[in-house]
N, C-alpha and C positions, 0 to 999 in steps of 0.2 A: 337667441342662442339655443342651440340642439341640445333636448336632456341629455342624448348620447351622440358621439362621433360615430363616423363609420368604424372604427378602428374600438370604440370601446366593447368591453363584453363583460358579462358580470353575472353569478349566479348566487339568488339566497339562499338561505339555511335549506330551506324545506325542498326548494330544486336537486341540493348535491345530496340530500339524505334520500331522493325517491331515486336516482342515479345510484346511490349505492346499495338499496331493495332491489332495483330491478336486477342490478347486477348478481343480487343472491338469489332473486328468484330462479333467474336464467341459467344456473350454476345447479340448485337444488333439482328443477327439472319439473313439469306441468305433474300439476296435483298434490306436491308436497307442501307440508307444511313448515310456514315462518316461525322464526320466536314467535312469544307475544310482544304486545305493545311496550311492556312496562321493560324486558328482556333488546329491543331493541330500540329504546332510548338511550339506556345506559351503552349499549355499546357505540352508538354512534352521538352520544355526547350532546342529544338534543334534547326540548322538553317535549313533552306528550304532548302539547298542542302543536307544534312544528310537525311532530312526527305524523299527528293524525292527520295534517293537513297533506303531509306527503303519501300518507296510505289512500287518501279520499283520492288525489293525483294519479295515484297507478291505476283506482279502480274502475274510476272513469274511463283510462287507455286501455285497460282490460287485460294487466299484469296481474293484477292479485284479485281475490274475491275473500272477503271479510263474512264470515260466519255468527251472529248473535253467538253467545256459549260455547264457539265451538274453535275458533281462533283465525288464523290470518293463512291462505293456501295459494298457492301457485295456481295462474290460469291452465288452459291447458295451452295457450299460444302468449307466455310468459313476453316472448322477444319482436313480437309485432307491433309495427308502428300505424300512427294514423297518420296519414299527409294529406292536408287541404290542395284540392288544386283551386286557384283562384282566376277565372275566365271573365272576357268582358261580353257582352250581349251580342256584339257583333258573329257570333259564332253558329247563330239563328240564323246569319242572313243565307239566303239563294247565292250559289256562285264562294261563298268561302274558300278558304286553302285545304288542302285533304289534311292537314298539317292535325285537327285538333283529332280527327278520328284516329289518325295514325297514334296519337297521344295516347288517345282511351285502349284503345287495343294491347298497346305497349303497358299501358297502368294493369287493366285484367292480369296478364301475364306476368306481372311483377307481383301480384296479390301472394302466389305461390310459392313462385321464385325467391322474393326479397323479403317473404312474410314482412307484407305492408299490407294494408287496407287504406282505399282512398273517398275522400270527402267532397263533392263539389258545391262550387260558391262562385256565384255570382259580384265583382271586384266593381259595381258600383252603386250607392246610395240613392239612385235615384229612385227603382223601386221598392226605398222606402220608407217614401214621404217624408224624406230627411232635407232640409232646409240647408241651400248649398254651402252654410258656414260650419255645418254640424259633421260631424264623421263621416268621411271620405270613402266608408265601406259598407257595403251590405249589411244590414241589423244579424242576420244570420251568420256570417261570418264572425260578426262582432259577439254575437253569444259563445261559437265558438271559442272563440280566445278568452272570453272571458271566465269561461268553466272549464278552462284546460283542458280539452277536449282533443288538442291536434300537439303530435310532438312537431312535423314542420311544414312547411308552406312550397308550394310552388305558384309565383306569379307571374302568368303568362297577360295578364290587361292593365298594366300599368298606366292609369289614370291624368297621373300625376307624381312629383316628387313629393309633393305632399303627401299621398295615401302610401306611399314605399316609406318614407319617413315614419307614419304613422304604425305601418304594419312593423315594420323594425324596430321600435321603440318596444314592442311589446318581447322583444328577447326572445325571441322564436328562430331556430333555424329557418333562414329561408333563402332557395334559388331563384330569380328572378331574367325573366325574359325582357331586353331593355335596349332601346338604345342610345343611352345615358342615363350615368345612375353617381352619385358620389360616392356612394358604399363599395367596398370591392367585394370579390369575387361572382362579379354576375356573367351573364351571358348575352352577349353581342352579336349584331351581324359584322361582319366586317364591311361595312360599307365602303370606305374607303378604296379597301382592296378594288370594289366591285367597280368603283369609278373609274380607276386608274387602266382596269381589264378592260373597258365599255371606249374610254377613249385610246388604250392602245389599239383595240381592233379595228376603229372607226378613222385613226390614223394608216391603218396598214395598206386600209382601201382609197386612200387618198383621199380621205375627206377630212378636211383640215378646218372649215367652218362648221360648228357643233352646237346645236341649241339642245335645253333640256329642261326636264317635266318634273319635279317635286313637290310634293306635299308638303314638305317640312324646310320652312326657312334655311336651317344650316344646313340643309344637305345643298343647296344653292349656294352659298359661302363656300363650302367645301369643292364643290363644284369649279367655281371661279378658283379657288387657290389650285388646285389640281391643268387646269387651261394654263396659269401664268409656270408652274412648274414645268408644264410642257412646252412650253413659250408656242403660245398657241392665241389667236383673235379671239376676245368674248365679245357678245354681241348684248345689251341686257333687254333688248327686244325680242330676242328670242332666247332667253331664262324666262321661265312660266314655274313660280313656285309660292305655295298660301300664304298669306302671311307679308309678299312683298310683290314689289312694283304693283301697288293701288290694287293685286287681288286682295279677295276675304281672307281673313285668318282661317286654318282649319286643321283642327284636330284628327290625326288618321284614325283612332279607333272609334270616329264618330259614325264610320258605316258603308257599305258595298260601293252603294250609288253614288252618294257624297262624290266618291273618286269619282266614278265612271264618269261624273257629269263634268268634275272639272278636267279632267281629258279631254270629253269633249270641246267644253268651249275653248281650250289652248289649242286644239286641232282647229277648229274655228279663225283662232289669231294667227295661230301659224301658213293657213290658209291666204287669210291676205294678206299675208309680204308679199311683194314682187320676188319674182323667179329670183331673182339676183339677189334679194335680202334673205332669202329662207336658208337656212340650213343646209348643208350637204349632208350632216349627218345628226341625229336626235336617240337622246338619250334620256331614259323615264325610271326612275324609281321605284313602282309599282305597278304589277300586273293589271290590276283594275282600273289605274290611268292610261294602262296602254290601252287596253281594252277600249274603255271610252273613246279614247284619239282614234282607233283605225276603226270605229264602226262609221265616225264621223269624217275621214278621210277616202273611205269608200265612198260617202254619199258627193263628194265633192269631188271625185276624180282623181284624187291623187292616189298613189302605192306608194309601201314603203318596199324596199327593195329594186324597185324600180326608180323610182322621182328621189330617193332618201335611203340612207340604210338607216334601220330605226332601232338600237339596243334596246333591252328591257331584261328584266328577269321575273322568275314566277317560280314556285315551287317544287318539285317533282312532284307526280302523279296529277298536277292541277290541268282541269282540262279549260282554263278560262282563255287561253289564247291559239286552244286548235284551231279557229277558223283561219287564223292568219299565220299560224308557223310558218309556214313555206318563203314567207316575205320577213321576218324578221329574225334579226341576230337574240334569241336567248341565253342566257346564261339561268342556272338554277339552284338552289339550293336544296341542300337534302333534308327532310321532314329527319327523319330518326338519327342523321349528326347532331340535330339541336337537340332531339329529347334527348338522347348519350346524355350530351352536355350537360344538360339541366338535371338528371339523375346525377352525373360525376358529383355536380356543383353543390346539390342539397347532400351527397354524402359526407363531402368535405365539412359542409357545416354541422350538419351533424354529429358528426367525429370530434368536436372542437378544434379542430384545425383548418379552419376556414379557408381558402383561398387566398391568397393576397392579391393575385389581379386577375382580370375578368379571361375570359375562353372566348375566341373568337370563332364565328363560322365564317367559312367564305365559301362563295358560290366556286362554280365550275359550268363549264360551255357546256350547253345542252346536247350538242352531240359528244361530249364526252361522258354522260351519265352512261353508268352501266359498264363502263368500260375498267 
């Protein structure tokens, strides 16, 4: 049983009394002076040790500055927040989405604009040296929360339900990048949408036999329920997804290659069906599996475009699949509709008025970007 629900929220003494400092300081104006200690207890109905715990709280975020003899003063950036962004490693790899640069550029300019400052963190324990039963976060991370250090979170390497679990237990505003979460208010692709678009087009062209490429088991359940909605043949010899029909399990944020390679070997299977079993039309859930498939359907002869129409989607600005645009139907998503969203999504939390269901993105045809 979950300490807290998605749905609970809760704040203690010492939280609502550094919420009601920051609010005077921000009011008073950078460099003025607070009551004293003893002057803002009695007003705010707490003891001195609550209170000092909520002054040590501002001072850290960098609301107030505490004087030995001299008394309690306004920052001079009273109303600036610290927000963790939380990345997974894969962000290192060669070939990435322009997605997280676009991120950091957008964070600089919010440094000003939204008087925020931002903190990165690394969203997995492996480097360090943490035993896979033990805290599902970075030690660093983990210090942060634990000297209140961040008013709120943005998680973009969602590990597991477990570490969102974990990171939300700690009562922290936070947006998260997800695609399933039981907490609400996060941010989604709309995947769905993008099947539904991927097989109406592939129907338009009169390919009515449809195989596809996934990573992630239910996007293949999802898959198959979207064919019967269409009343459309599945075939499950040509469904290629981790996890099912005798492949390996696999976790997408395990890394570049991982994909590319199991693209490859599903280009490989899809390769020897007979002409008559293969597909008219193939659909992949990720750029770097498409990638893998058509470096390895070059070496074997086939096009997509020609032998197949092949959907996929990738990112804007991503250049992972210029070699082959000209043969493949793209659809893409836009880098800075998600960060909006995930700015929208931590404002809401912030605000105390959370969200109550998640924001979807959805792609758009690649020649329609720009337009």
């Amino acid at each position: 049983m979950p300490l807290l629900t998605p749905t609970t929220t809760f704040k203690s003494k010492h939280a609502i009394a550094a919420d009601a400092i920051r609010e005077l300081a921000i009011k008073l104006g950078p460099g003025m002076k607070l009551p004293t200690a003893q002057e803002l207890s009695r007003q705010l109905g707490i003891a001195v040790a609550t209170l000092d715990r909520s002054l040590g709280y501002l001072e850290k975020r960098g609301v107030i500055n505490r004087r030995q003899g001299s008394g309690i003063y306004v920052s001079q950036r009273p109303a600036q927040r610290t927000i963790g962004l939380v990345f997974g490693v894969n962000i290192f790899e060669s070939g990435v989405s322009p997605f997280y640069s676009q991120l950091l550029k957008h964070c600089e300019k919010s440094v000003g604009v939204r008087n925020e400052r931002f903190s990165v963190f690394l969203g997995t324990s492996a480097l360090s040296g943490a035993a896979p039963d033990e805290s599902p976060i970075h030690h660093d991370l983990e210090d942060a929360l634990d000297s209140e250090r961040l008013d709120g979170l943005m998680l973009f390497a969602k590990a597991s339900g477990h570490q969102e679990n974990v990171l939300r237990r700690r009562g922290l505003p936070m947006a998260a990048l997800t695609r399933h979460s039981e907490w609400p208010g996060v941010v989604h692709y709309d995947i769905e949408h993008s099947f539904e678009e991927s097989i109406a087009k592939l129907v338009a062209e009169g390919r009515r036999s449809i195989g596809f490429m996934g990573a992630l088991p239910e996007h293949a359940s999802l898959f198959r329920d979207l064919m019967t909605r269409a009343a459309l043949p599945t075939s499950e010899s040509c469904i290629w997804s981790a996890g099912a029909n005798n492949n390996p399990a696999f976790a997408i944020h395990e890394g570049v290659m991982q994909r590319v390679q199991l693209g490859a070997a599903w280009a490989e299977e899809f390769a020897r069906l007979s002409p008559e079993a293969r597909p008219q039309g193939l659909i992949s859930t990720d750029d770097m599996i498409t990638r893998g498939a058509c470096t390895t359907f070059a070496r074997l002869g086939l096009r997509p475009g020609r032998d197949f129409t092949f959907c996929t989607h990738a990112n804007i600005g991503s250049m992972v699949l210029d070699e082959w645009k000209a043969d493949l139907v793209q659809f893409a998503f836009d880098p800075q509709e998600t960060i909006d969203a995930m700015f929208r999504c931590l404002d809401a939390h912030l605000s105390g008025s959370p969200l109550a269901e998640h924001i979807y993105i959805r792609h758009r045809p690649i020649e329609a970007i720009g337009n």
